[in-house]
VMD Tcl script that draws the C-alpha trace (Angstrom):
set ca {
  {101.63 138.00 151.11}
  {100.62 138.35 154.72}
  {97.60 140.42 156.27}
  {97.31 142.38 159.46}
  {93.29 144.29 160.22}
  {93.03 147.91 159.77}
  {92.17 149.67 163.17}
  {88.35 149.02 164.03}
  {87.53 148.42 160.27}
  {87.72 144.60 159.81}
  {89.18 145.19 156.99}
  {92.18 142.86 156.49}
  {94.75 144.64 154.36}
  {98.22 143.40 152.84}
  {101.27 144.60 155.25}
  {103.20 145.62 152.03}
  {100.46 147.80 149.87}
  {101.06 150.05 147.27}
  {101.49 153.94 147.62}
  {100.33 155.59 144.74}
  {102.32 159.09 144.76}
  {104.71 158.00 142.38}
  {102.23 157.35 139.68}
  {100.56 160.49 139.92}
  {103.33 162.99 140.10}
  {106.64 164.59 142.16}
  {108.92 161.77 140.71}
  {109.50 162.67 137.20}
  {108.02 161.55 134.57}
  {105.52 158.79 134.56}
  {103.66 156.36 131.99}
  {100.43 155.78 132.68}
  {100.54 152.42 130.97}
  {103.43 151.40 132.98}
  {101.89 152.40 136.39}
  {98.96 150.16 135.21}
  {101.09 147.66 134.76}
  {102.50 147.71 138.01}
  {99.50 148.80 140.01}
  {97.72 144.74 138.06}
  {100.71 143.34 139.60}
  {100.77 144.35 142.88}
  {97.02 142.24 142.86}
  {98.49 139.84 141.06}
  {100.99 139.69 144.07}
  {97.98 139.65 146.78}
  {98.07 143.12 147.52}
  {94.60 144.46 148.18}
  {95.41 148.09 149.50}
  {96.14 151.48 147.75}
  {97.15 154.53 149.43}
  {96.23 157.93 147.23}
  {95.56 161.10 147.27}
  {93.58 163.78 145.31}
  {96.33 165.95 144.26}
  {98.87 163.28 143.00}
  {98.76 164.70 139.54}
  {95.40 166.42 140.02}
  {93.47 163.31 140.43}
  {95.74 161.38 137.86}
  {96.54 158.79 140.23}
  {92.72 158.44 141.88}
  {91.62 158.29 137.92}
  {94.41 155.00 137.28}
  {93.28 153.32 140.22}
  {89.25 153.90 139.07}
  {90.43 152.46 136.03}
  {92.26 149.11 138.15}
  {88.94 148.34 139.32}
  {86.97 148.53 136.80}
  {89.70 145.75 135.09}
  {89.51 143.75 138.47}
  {87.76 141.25 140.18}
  {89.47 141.30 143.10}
  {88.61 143.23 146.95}
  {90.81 146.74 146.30}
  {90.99 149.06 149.28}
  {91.57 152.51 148.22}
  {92.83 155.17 150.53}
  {92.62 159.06 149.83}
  {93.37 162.20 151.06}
  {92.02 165.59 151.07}
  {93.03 169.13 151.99}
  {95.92 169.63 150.28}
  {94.22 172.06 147.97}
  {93.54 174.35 150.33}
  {95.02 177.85 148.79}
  {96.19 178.86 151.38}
  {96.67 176.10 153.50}
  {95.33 177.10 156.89}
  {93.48 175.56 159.40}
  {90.17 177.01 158.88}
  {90.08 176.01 155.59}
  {89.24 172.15 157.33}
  {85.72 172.67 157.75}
  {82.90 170.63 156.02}
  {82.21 172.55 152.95}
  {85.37 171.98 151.75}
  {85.99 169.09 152.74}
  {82.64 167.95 150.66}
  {83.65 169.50 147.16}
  {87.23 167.87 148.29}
  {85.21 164.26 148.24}
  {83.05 165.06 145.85}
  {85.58 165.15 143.41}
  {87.47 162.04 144.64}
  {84.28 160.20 144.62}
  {84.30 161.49 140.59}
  {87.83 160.48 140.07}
  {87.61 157.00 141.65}
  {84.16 156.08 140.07}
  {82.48 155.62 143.22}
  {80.00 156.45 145.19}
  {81.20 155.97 148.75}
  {85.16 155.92 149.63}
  {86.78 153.80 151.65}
  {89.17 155.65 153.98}
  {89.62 159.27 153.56}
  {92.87 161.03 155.19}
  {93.14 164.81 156.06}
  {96.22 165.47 154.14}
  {98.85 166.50 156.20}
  {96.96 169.32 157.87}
  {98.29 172.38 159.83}
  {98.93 171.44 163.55}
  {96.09 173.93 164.54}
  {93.40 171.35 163.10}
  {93.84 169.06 165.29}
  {92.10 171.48 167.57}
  {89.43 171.57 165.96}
  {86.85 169.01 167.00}
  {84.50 170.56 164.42}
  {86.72 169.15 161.43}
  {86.43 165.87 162.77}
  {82.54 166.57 163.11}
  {82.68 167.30 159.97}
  {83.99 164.08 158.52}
  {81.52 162.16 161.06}
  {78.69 164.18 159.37}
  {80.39 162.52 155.81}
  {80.35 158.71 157.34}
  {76.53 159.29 158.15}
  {76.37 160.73 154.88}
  {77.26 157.49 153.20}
  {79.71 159.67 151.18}
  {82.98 158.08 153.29}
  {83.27 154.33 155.14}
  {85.65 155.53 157.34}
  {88.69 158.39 157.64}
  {91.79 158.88 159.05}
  {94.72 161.31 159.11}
  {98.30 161.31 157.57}
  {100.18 163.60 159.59}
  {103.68 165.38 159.87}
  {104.80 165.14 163.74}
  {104.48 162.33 166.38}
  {102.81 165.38 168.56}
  {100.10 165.49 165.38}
  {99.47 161.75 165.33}
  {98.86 161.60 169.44}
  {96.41 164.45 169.06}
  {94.05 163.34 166.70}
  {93.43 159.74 167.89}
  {91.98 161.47 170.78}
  {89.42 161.59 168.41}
  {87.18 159.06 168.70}
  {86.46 158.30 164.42}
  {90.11 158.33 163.81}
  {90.60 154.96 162.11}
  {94.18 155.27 160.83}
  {97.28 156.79 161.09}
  {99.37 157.55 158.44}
  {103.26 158.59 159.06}
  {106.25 158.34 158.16}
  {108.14 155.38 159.41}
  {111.45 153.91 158.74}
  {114.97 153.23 159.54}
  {115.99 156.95 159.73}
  {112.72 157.93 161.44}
  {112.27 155.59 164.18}
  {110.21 158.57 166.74}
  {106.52 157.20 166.07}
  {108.15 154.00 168.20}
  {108.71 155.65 170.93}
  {104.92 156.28 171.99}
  {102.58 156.50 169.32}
  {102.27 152.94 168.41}
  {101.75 151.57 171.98}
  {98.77 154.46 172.03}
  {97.36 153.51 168.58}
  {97.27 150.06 169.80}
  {95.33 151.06 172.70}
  {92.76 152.71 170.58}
  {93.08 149.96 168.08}
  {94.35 152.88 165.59}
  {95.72 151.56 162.08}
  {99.21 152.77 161.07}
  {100.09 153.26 157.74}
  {104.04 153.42 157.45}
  {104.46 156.01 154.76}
  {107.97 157.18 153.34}
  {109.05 153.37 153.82}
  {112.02 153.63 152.08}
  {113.10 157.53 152.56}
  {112.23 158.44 149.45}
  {114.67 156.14 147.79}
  {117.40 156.44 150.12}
  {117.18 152.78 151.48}
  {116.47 151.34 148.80}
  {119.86 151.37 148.38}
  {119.99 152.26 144.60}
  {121.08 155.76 145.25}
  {124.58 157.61 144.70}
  {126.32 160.98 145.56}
  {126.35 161.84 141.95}
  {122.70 160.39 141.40}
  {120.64 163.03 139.90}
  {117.09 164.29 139.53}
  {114.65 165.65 137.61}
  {113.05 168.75 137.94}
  {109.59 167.65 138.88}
  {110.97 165.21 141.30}
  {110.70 166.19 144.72}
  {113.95 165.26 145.27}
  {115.39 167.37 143.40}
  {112.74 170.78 144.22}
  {112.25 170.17 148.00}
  {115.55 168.61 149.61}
  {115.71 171.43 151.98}
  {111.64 172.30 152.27}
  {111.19 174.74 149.65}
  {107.99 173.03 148.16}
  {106.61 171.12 151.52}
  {107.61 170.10 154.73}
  {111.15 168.96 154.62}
  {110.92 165.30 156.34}
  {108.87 164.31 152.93}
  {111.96 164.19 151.36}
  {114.74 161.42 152.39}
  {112.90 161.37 155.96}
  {114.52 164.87 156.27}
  {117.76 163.41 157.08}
  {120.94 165.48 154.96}
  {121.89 163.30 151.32}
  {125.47 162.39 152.03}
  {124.84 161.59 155.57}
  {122.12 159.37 154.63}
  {124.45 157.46 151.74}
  {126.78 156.86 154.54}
  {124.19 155.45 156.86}
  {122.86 153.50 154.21}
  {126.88 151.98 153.52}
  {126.59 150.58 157.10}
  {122.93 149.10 156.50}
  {124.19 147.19 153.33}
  {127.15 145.40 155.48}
  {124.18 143.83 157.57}
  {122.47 142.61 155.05}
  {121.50 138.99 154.87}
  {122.38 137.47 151.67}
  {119.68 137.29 148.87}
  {117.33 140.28 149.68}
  {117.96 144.00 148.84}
  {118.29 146.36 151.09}
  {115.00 147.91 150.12}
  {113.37 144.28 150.78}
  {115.11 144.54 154.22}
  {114.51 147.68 155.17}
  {110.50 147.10 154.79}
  {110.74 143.88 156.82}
  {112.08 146.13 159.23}
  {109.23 148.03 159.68}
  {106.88 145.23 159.77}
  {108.93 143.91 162.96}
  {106.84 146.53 164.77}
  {103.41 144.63 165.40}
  {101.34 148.20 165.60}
  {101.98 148.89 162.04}
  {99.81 147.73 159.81}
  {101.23 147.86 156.80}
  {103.86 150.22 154.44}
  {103.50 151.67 151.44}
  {105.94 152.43 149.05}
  {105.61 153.61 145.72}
  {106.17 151.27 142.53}
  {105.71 152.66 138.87}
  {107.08 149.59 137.35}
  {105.89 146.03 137.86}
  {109.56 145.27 138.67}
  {109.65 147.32 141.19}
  {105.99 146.02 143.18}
  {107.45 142.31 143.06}
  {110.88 143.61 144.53}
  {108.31 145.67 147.54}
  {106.20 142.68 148.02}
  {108.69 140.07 148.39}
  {109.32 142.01 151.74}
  {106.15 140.37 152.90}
  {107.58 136.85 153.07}
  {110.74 137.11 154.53}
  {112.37 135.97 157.98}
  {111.85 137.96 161.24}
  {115.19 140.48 161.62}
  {117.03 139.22 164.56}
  {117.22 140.78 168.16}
  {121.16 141.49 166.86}
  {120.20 142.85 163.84}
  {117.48 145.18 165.08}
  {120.10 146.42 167.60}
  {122.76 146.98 164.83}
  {120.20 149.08 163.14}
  {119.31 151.07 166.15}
  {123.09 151.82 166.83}
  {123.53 153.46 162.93}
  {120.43 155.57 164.12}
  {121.34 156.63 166.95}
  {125.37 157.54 165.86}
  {124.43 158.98 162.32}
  {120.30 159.91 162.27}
  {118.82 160.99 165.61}
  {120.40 164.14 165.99}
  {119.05 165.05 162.59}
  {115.53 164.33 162.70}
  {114.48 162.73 165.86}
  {113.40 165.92 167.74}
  {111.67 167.65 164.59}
  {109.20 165.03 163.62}
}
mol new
graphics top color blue
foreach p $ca { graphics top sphere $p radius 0.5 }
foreach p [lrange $ca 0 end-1] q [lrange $ca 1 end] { graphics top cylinder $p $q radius 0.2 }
display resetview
């Protein structure tokens, strides 16, 4: 396992670390004795960082990882998220009353006293406007309640807005072979700032790990199944936005560049980790099969400048005019 530093934190975190959506809820059903499992594994494995967030199952997930460290020895980062509550979901709604009974109760879940990286959860555009919500969360550092916070965000245009900011930390977004946009600009600016970047959606929701058929199917409380076209949430959430069958056939050209002896999956994350201002990706394991398969990633060879280009070129003939102007 390798190790790349967090923004301005010191913190150095694992470059594959473990997203913990999956074992809170949205995928169908879990075991909570199987996503314990996997989440000793992934330290077992070296990884030291957990992405989270308070509504994955209504704190399920925060409560599982609580539980992780109170079985572990080990340094475990813990990422959350906050705002997602919000009923409705409006920008006002960011301000630092709520965001205190939000981390108040995360604090509660996670069996802490002070948490290590909060995230505004995929806010509306508008609060990134708002210098008061980002007052607000300065107000929560000095308050000892939060180390340090951060944003996971929807849009590039989102991402280059708040690291204006000067307590922005981290960056989470999604990033991956069908969403290459965040490339383009934001990482050169994040490295300015010395901004972390959390790649989430690593593997488009399943799509590259390469697993997935036409006839695959899914259950009702997977978001795959209830918000393919944005019914629940925003749309790119879901297979990086990109249509099923077109992404099946993009992922048939991926798997006829594929060195011999890794998955796709595997590949697909050492893809992302090709671009120095990430810091690390996160995708979701429930089994301990599945973290070994994710962290393996860490260790492999450097894609080649051919390879990288081959990749591009599927992008650019089957993905970009899909997604690339929307997020």
């Amino acid at each position: 396992m390798k190790y790349r530093t967090l923004g301005r934190t010191g913190w150095k975190v694992s470059d594959i670390s473990f997203g913990a959506w999956a074992i809170g809820d949205a995928w169908g059903a879990q075991n909570d004795e199987d996503s314990m499992a996997a989440l000793h594994r992934a330290i077992d494995l070296g990884i030291n960082f957990i992405d989270t967030a308070d509504v994955y199952g209504g704190g399920r997930s925060e409560r599982l990882i609580a539980r992780l460290k109170k079985e572990r020895s080990e340094e475990i980062i813990v990422a959350t998220k906050a705002g997602r509550k919000l009923s409705p979901h409006v920008a006002e709604a960011y301000n630092l009353k709520n965001l205190t009974g939000f981390i108040e109760e995360s604090l509660r879940n996670l069996s802490t006293d002070c948490l290590d990286l909060i995230q505004l959860h995929c806010p509306p555009t508008g609060v990134y406007y708002m210098p008061e919500t980002f007052g607000a969360l300065d107000q929560l550092v000095k308050a000892g309640k939060i180390r340090y916070y951060g944003v996971s965000v929807e849009k590039v245009e989102e991402a280059l807005k708040a690291i204006e900011y000067p307590g922005v930390q981290s960056v989470q977004i999604i990033f991956n072979m069908f969403r290459y946009r965040p490339s383009d600009l934001f990482f050169s600016e994040a490295k300015k700032r010395q901004v972390g970047i959390l790649a989430r959606v690593p593997l488009a929701s399943g799509l590259l790990s390469g697993k997935l058929k036409l006839d695959s199917t899914f259950a009702s409380d997977d978001h795959r199944k209830f918000n393919r076209h944005g019914e629940a949430f925003d749309q790119g959430e879901t297979f990086s936005g990109v249509d099923y069958a077109t992404g099946l056939a993009a992922v048939e050209e991926l798997r006829a560049l594929l060195p011999k002896g890794i998955t796709l999956a595997q590949w697909a994350l050492r893809w992302i980790l090709m671009f120095d201002a990430v810091t690390c990706a996160i995708p979701g394991a429930r089994r301990s099969q599945q973290i070994e398969d994710n962290a393996a990633a860490s260790d492999l060879p450097p894609l080649t400048d051919a390879q990288m280009a081959a990749v591009q070129k599927i992008y650019d003939q089957r993905i970009h005019s899909l997604v690339h102007h929307r997020w």
